[in-house]
PAZAPA-4460 file (N, C-alpha, C; in steps of 0.05 Angstrom, whole numbers, plus 32768, in hexadecimal, padded with zeros to 4 digits):
% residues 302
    n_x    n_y    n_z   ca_x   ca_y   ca_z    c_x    c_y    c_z   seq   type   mol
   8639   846E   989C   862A   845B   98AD   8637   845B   98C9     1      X     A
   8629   8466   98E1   8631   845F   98F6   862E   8440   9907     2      X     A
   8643   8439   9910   8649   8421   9923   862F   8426   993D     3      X     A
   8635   8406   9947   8625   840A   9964   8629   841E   9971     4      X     A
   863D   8419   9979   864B   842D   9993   8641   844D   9988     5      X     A
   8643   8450   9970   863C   8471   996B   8623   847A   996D     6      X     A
   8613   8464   9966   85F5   845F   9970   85EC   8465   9989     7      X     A
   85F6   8449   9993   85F2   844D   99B4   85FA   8469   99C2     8      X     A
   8609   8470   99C0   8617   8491   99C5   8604   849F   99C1     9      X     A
   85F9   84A6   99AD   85E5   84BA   9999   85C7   84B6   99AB    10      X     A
   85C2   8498   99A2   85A2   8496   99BA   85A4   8494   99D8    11      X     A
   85BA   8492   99E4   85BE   849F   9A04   85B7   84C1   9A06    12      X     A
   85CB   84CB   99F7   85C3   84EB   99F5   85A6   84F4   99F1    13      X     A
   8594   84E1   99D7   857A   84EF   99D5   8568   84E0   99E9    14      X     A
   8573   84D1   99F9   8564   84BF   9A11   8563   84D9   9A29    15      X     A
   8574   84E0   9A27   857D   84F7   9A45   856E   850C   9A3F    16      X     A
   856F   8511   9A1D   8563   852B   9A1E   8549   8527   9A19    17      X     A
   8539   8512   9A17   8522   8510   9A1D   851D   8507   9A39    18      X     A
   852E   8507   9A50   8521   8507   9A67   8523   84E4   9A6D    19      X     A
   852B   84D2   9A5C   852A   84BB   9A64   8541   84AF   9A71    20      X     A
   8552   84C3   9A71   8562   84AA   9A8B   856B   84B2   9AA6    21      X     A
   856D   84A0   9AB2   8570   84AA   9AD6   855D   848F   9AD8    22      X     A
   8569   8482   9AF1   8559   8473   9B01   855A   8477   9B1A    23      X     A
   853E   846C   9B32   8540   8471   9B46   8556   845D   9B58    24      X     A
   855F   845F   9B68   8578   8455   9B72   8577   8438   9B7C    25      X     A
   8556   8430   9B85   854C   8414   9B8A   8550   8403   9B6D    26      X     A
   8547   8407   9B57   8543   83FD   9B3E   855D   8401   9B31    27      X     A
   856F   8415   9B38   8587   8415   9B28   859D   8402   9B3E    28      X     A
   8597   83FB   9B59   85AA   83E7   9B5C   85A5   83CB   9B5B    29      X     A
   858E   83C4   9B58   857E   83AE   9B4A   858C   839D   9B31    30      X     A
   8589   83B4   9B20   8598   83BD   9B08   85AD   83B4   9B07    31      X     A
   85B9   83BE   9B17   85E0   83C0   9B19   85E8   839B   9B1A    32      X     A
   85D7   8397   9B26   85E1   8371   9B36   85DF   8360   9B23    33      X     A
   85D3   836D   9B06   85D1   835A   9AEB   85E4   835A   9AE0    34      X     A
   85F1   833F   9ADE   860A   833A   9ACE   8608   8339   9AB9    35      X     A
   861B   834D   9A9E   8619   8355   9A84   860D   8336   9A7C    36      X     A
   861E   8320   9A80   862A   8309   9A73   8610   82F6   9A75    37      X     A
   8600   8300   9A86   85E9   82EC   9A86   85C9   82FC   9A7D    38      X     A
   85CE   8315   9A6B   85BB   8328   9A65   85AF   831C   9A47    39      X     A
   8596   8312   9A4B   858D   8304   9A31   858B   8312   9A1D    40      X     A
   858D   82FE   9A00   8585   830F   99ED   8564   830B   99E5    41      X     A
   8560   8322   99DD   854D   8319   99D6   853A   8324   99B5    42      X     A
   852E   830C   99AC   8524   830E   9991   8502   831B   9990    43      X     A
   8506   832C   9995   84E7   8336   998E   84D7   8341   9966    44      X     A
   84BE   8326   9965   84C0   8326   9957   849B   8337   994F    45      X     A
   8492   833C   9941   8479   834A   993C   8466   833B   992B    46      X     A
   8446   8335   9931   8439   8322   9924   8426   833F   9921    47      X     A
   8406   8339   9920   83F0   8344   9915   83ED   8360   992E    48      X     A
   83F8   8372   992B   83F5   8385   9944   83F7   839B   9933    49      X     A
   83F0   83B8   9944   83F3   83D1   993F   8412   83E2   9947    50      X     A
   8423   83D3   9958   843C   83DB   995F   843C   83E8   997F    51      X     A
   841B   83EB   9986   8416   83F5   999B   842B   83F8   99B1    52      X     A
   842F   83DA   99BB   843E   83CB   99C7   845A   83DA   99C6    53      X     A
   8462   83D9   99B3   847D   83DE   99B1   8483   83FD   99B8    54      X     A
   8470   8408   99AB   8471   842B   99B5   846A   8432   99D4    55      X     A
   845A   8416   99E1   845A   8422   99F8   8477   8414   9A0A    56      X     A
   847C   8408   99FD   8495   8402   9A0C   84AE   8411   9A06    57      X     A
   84B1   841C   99F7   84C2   842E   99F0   84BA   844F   9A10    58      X     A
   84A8   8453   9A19   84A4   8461   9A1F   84AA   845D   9A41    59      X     A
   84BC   8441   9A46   84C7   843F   9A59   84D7   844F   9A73    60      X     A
   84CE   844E   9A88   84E1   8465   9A96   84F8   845C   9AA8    61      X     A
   84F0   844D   9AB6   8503   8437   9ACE   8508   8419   9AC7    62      X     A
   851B   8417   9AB6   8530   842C   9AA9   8529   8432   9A8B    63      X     A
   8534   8442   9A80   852F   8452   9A6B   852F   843C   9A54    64      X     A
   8526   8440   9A3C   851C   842C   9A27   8546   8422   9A1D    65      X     A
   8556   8430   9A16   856D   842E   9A12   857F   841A   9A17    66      X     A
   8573   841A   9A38   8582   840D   9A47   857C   83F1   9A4A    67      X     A
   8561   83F7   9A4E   8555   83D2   9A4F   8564   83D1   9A32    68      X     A
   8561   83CF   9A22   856B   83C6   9A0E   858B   83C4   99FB    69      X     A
   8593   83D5   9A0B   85B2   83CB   9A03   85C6   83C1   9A13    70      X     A
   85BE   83CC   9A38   85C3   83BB   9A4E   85B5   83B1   9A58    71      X     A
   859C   83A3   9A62   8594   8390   9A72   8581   8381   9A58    72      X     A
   8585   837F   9A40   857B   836B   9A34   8590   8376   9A15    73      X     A
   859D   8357   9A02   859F   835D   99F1   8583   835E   99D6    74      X     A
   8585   8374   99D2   856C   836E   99B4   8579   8369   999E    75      X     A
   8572   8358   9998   857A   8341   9976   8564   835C   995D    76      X     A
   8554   8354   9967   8545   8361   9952   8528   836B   9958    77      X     A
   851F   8385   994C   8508   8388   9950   8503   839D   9937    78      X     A
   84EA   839A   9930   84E6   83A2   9917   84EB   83C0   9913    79      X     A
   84D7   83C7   9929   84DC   83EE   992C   84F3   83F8   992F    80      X     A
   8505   83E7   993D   851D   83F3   994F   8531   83E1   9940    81      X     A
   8538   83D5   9931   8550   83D0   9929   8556   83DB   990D    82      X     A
   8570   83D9   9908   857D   83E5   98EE   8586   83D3   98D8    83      X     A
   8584   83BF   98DC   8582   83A6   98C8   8562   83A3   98B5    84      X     A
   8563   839E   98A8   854C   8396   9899   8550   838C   9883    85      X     A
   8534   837E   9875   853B   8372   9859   853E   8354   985C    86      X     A
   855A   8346   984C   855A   8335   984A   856F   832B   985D    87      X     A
   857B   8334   986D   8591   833F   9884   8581   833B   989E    88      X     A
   8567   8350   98A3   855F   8346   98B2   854F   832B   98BD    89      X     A
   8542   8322   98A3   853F   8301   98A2   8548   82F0   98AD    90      X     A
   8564   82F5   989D   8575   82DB   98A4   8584   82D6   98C1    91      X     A
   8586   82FB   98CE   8590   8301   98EB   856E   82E9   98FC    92      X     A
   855B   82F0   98FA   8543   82E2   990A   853F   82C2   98F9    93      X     A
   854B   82BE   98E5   8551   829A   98E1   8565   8295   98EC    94      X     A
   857D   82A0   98EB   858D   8292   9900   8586   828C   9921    95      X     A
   857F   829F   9921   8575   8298   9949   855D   8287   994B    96      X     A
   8548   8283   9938   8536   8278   9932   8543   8258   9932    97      X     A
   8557   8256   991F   855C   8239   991E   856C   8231   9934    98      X     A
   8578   8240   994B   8588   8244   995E   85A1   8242   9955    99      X     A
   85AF   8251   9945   85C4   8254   993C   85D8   826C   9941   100      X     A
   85CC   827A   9955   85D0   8294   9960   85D2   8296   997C   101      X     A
   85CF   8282   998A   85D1   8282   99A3   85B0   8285   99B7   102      X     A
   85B4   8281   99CF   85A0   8285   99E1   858C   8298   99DB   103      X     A
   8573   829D   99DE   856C   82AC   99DE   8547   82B6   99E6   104      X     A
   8541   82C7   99E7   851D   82C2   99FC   8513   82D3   99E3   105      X     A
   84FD   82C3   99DA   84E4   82D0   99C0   84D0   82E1   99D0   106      X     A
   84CF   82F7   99BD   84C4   8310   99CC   84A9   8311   99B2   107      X     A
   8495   830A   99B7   847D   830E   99A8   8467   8326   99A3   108      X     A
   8463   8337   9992   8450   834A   9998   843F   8344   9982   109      X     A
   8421   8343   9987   8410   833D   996E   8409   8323   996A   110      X     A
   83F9   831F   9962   83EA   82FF   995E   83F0   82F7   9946   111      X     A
   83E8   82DA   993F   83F7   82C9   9928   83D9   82BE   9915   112      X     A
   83E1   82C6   9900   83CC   82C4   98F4   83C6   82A2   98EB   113      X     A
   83C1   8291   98F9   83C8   827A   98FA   83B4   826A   98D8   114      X     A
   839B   827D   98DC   8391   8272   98B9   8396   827E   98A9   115      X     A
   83A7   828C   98A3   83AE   82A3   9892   83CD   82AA   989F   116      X     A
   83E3   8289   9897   83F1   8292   98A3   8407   82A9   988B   117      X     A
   8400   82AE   986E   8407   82C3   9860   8404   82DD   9863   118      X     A
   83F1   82D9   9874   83F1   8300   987E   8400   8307   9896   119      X     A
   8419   82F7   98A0   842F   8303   98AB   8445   82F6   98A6   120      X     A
   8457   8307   9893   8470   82FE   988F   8487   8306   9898   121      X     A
   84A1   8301   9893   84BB   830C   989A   84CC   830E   9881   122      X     A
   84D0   8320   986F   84D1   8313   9851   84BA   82FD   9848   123      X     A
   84C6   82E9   9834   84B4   82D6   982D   84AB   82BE   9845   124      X     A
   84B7   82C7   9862   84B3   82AB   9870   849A   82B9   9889   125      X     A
   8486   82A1   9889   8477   82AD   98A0   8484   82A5   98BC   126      X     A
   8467   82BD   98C8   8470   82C1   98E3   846C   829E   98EC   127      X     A
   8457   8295   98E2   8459   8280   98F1   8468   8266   98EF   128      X     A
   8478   8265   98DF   8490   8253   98CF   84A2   8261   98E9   129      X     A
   84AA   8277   98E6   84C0   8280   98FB   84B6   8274   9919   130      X     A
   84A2   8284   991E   849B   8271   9938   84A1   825C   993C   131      X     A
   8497   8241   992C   8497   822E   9929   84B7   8223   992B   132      X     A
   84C6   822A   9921   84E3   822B   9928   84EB   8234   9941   133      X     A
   84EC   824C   994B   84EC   8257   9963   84E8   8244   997E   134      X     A
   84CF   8239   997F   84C1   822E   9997   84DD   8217   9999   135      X     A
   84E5   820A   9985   84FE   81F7   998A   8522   8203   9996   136      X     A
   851B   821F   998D   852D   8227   999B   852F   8238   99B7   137      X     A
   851E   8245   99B5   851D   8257   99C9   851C   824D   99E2   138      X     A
   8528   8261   99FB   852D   825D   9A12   8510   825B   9A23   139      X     A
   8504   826E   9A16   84E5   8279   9A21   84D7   8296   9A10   140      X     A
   84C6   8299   9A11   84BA   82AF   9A05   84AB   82B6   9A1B   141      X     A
   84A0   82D5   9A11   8499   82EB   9A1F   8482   82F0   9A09   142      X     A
   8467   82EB   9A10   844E   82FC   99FB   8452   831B   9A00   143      X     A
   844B   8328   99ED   844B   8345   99F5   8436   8350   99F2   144      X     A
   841E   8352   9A04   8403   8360   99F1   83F3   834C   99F6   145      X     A
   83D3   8355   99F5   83BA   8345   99EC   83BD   8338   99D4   146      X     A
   83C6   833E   99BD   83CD   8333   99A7   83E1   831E   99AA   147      X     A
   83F6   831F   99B4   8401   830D   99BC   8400   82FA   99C9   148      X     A
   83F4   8304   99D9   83E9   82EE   99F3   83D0   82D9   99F3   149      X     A
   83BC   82EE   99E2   839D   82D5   99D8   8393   82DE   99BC   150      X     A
   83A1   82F1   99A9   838F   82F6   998D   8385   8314   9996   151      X     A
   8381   831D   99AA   837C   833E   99AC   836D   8344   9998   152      X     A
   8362   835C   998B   8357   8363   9976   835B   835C   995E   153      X     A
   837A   834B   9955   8378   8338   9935   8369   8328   993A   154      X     A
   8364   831D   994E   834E   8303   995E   8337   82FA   9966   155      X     A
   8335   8315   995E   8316   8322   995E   8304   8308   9956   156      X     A
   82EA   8300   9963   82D1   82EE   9959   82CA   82F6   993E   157      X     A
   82C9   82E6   9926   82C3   82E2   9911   82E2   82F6   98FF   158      X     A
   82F9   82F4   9907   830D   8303   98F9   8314   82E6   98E3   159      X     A
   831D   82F6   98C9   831E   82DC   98B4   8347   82D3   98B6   160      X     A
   8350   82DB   98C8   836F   82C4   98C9   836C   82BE   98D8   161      X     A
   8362   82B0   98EE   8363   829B   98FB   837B   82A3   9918   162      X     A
   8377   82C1   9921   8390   82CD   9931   838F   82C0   994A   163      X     A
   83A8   82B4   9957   83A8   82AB   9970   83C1   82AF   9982   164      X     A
   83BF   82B2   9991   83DF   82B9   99A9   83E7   82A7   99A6   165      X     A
   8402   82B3   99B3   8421   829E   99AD   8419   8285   99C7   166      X     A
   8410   8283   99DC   8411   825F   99E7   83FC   8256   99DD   167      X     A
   83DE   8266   99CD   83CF   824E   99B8   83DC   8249   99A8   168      X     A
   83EA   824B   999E   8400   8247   997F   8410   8232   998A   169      X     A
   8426   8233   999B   8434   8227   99A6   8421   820C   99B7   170      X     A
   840F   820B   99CD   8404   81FB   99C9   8400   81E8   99BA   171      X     A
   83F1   81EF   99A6   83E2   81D9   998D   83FD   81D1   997D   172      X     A
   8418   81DA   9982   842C   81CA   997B   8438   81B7   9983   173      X     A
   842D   81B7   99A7   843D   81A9   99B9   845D   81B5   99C6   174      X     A
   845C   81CE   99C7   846D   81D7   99C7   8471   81DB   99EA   175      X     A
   8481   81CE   99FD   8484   81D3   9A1B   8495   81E6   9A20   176      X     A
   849A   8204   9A1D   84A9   8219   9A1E   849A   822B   9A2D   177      X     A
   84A7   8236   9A45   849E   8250   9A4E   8495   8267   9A46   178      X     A
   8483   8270   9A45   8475   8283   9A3A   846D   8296   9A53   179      X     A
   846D   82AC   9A4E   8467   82C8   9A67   845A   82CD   9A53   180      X     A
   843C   82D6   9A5E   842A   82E4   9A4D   841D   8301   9A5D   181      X     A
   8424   8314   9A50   842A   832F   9A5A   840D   8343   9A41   182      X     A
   83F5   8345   9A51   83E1   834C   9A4A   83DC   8365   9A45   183      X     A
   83D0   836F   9A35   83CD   838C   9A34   83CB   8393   9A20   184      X     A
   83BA   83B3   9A19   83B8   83B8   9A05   83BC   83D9   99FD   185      X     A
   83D7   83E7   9A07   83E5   83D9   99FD   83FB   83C8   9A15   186      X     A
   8404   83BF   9A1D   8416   83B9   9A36   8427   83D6   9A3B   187      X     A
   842D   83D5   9A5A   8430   83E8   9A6C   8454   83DB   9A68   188      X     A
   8460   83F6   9A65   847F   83ED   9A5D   848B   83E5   9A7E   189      X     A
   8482   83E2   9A88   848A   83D7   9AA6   847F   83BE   9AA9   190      X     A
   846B   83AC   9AA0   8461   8393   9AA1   847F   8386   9A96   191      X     A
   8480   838F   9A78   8498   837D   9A6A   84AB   8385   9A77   192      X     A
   84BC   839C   9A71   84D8   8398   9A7F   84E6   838F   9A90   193      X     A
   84D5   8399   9AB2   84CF   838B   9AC4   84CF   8374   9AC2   194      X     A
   84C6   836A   9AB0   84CB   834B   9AB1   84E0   833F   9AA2   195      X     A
   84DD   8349   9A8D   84F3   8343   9A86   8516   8341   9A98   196      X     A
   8524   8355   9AAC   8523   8361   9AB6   852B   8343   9AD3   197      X     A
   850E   8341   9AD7   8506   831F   9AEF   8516   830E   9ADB   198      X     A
   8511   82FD   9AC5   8517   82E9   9AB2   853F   82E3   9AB9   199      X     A
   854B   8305   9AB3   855C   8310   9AB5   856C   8300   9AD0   200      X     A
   855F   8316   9AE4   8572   830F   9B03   8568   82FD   9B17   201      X     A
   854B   82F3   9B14   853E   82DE   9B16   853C   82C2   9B11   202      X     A
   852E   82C7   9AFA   8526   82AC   9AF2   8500   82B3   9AE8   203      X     A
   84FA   829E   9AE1   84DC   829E   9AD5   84CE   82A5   9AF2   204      X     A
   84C2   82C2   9AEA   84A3   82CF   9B02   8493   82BA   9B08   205      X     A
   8490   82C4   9B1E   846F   82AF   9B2A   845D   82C1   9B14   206      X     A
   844D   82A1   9B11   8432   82AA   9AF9   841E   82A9   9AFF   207      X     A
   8409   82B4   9AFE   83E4   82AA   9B00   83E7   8299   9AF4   208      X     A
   83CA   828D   9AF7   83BC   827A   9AE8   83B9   827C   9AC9   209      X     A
   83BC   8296   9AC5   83B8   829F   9AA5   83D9   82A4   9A9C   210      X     A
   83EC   8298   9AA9   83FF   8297   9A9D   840D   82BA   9AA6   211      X     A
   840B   82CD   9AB3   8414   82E5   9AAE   841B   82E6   9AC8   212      X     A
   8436   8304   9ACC   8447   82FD   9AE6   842B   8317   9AF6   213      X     A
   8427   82FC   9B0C   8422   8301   9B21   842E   8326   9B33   214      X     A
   8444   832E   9B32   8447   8344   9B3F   8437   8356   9B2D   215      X     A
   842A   8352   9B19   8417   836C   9B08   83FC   8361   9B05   216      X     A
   83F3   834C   9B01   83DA   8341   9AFC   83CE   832F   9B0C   217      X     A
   83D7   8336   9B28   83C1   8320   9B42   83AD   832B   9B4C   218      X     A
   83A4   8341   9B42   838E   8353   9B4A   8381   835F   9B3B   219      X     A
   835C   835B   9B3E   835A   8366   9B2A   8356   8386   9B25   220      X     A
   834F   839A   9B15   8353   83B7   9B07   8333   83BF   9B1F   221      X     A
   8328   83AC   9B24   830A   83B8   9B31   830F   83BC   9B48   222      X     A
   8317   83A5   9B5F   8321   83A2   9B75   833C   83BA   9B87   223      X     A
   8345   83BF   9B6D   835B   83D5   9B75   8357   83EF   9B69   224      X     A
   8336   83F5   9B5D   832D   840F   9B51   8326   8420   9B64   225      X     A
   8334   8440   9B65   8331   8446   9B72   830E   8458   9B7D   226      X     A
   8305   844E   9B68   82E6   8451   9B68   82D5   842C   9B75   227      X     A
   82DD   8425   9B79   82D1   8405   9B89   82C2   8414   9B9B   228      X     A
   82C6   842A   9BB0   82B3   842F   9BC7   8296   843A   9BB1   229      X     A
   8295   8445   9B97   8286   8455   9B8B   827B   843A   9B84   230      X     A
   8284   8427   9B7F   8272   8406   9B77   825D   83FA   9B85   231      X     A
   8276   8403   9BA9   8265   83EE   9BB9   824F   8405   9BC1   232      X     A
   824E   841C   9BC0   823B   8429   9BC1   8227   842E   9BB4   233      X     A
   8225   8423   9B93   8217   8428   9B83   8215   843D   9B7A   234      X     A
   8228   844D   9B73   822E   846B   9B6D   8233   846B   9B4E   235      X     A
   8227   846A   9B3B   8235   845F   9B24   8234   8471   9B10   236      X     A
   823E   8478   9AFC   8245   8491   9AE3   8232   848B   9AD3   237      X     A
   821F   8494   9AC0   8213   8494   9AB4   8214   8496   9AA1   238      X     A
   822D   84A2   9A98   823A   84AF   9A7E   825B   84B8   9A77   239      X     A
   825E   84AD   9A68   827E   84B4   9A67   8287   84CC   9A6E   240      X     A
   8295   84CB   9A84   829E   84E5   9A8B   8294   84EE   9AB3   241      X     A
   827E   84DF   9AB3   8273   84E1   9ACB   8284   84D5   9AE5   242      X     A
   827C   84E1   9B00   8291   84D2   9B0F   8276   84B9   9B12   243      X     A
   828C   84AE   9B2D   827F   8496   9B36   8285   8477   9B2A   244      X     A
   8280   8462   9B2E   8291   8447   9B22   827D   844C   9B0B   245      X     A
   8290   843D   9AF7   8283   8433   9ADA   8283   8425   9AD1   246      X     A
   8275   8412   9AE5   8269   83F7   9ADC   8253   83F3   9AC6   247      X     A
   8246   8409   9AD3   822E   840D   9ABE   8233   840A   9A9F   248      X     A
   8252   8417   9A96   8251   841F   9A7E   826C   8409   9A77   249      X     A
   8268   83F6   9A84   8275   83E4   9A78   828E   83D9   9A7B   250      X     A
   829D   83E4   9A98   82B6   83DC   9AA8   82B7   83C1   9AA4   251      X     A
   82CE   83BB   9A92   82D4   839F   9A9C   82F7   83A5   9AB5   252      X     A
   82EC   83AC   9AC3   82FE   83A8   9ADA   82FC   8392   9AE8   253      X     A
   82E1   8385   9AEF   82DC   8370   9B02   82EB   835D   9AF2   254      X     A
   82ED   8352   9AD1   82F5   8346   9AC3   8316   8340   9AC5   255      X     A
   8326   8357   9ACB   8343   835E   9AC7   8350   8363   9AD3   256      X     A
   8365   834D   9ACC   837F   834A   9AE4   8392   8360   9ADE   257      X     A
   8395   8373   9AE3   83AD   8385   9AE8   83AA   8396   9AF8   258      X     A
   83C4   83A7   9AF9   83C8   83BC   9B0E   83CE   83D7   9B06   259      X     A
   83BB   83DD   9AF5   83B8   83FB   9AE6   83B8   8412   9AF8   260      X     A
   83A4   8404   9B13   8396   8419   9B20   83B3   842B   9B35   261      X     A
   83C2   8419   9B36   83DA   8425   9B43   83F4   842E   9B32   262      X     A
   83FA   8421   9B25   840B   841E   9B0A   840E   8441   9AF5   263      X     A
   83E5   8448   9AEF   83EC   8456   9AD9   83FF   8452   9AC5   264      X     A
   83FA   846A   9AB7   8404   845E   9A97   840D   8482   9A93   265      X     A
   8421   8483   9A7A   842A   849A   9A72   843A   84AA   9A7F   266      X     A
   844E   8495   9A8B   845E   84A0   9AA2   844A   84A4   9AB5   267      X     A
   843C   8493   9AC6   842D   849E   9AD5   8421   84B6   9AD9   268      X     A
   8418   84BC   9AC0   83FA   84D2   9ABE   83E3   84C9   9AC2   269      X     A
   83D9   84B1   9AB6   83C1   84AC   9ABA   83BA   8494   9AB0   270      X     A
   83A3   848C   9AB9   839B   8469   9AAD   837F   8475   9AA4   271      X     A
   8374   8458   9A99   8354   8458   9A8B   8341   846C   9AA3   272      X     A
   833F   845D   9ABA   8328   8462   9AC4   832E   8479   9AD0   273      X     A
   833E   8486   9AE2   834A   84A1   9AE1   833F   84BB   9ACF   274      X     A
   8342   84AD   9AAB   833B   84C1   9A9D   831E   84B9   9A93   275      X     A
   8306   84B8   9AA9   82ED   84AA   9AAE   82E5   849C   9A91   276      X     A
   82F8   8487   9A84   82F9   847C   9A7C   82F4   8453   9A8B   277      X     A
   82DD   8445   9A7B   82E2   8431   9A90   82F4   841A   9A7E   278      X     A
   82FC   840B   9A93   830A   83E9   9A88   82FA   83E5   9A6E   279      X     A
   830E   83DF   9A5D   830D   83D6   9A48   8312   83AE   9A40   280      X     A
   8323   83B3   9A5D   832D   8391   9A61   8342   838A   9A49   281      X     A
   8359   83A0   9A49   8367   839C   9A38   8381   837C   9A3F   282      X     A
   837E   837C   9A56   838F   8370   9A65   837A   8356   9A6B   283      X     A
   8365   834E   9A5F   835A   8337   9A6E   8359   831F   9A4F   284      X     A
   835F   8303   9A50   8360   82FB   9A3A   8342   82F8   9A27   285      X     A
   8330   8308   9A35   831A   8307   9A29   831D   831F   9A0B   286      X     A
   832D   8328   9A1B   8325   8346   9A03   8329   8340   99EA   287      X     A
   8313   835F   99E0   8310   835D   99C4   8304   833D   99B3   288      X     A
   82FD   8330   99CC   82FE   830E   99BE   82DB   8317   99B8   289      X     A
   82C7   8319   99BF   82AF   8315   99BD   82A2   832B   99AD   290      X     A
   828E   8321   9991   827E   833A   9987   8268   833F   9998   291      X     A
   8261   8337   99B0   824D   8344   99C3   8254   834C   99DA   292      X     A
   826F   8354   99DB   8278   835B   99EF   828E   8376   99E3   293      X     A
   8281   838F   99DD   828B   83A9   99D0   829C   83B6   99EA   294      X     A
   82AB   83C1   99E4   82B7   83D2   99F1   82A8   83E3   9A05   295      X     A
   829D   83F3   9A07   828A   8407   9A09   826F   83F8   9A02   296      X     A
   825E   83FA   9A1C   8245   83F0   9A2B   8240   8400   9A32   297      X     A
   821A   8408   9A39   820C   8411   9A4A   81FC   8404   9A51   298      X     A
   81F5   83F5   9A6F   81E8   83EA   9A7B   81C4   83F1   9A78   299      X     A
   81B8   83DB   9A6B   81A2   83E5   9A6D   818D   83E6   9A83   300      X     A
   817E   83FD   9A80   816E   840E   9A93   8156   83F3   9AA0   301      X     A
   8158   83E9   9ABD   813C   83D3   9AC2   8127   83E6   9AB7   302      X     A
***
């Protein structure tokens, strides 16, 4: 059985040799001015999701996934990424749960199946018992995801658990704790870290109205598309794949606060509309919420 330290050693090397570490010299002295001693821990815990979230955050570049996580944030626990499990790992997320572990910021990915709170557990205890503990201790939480943030696709209109994001949950408990709700589907590993990151050398981000930090979501995906002149011209695609805006076929860009259009995704290869793909409104708290409102639309013909 190897120790941390032989760990940490081992995933620096396969960090480098996949190309993930190096930072640019703005963001690595940023970096530098965070004092070990005040680097939160943090408990990220998993409700009704696909893991999306987590794989796209793993795919982090500035700075590398490694690092956010063993220097500029401690991680307590996370399901994919830690080496504890069982009845071990339980009791590691009841202690911090009951705050018996010290400080710490709840990291949420996935919705809570609030009528069906047996279809997410942690061992025998649900997610939402843990929550429910949590909100009394925690410093603040961070939603991770559409799922996290409003019910996303477990949340779906007519879904039979009753799925809802972590400040409806918290809400209807009365619960007054900070919440960052970080939208997306799956989230852009620069929304969270980044923020995380602010929380860090900061303090709590300026928020919209919908609760989410303002330096990624004050604009919406239409307004900053680089097809808007093809809008205001009435130039519009007809068919997947076509140029021109694609409103027609069902852009919810006008709908959605983010900043995809500059941002990209996949290490900056490419975003939705780029790959004449339109808004899906993964990032707007509407999504996935309505059965008359499908993904994929075609505007019908006057």
């Amino acid at each position: 059985m190897m120790d941390r330290r032989q760990f940490v050693k081992i995933a620096a090397s396969l960090s480098a040799a996949f190309g993930l570490s190096g930072l640019p010299e703005p963001v690595a002295a940023a970096l530098r001015r965070i004092d070990p001693r005040t680097v939160p821990t943090l408990l990220y815990l998993q409700g009704q999701s696909c893991s999306g979230c987590s794989i796209s955050l793993l795919q982090a570049q500035h700075p590398a996934p490694l690092a956010l996580i063993t220097k500029y944030s401690r991680l307590a626990f996370h399901a994919d990424l830690s080496a504890t499990s069982g009845g071990q790992a339980r009791e590691l997320i009841e202690r911090y749960c009951r705050g018996e572990a010290g400080d710490y910021l709840l990291a949420l990915e996935g919705a809570i199946p609030e009528k069906m709170p047996q279809a997410c557990k942690i061992g025998d205890v649900t997610l939402a018992s843990l929550l429910e503990s949590a909100a009394r201790t925690m410093t603040a939480a961070v939603a991770i995801g559409a799922c996290a943030c409003d019910g996303g696709i477990p949340g779906a209109e007519g879904n039979q658990t009753g799925a809802v994001g972590l400040p409806e949950f918290l809400a209807k408990r009365q619960v007054d704790k900070p919440v960052v709700r970080i939208r997306g589907c799956s989230v852009h590993p620069d929304w969270v870290w980044q923020t995380v990151v602010n929380l860090v050398e900061i303090g709590m981000p300026a928020l919209t109205e919908a609760g989410a930090p303002q330096r990624f979501f004050s604009r919406t995906v239409h307004e900053t598309c680089p097809r808007y002149h093809d809008f205001q011209q009435e130039i519009f695609a007809a068919r997947l794949g076509d140029s021109g805006c694609l409103f027609n076929l069902g852009c919810l860009g006008p709908l959605t606060m983010a900043d995809c259009s500059s941002r990209w995704w996949n290490g900056g290869t490419t975003w939705c509309v780029n790959a004449n793909a339109p808004c899906v409104g993964c990032a707007s708290p509407i999504f996935a919420k309505q059965k008359n409102l499908p993904f994929y639309r075609m505007k019908k013909k006057a």
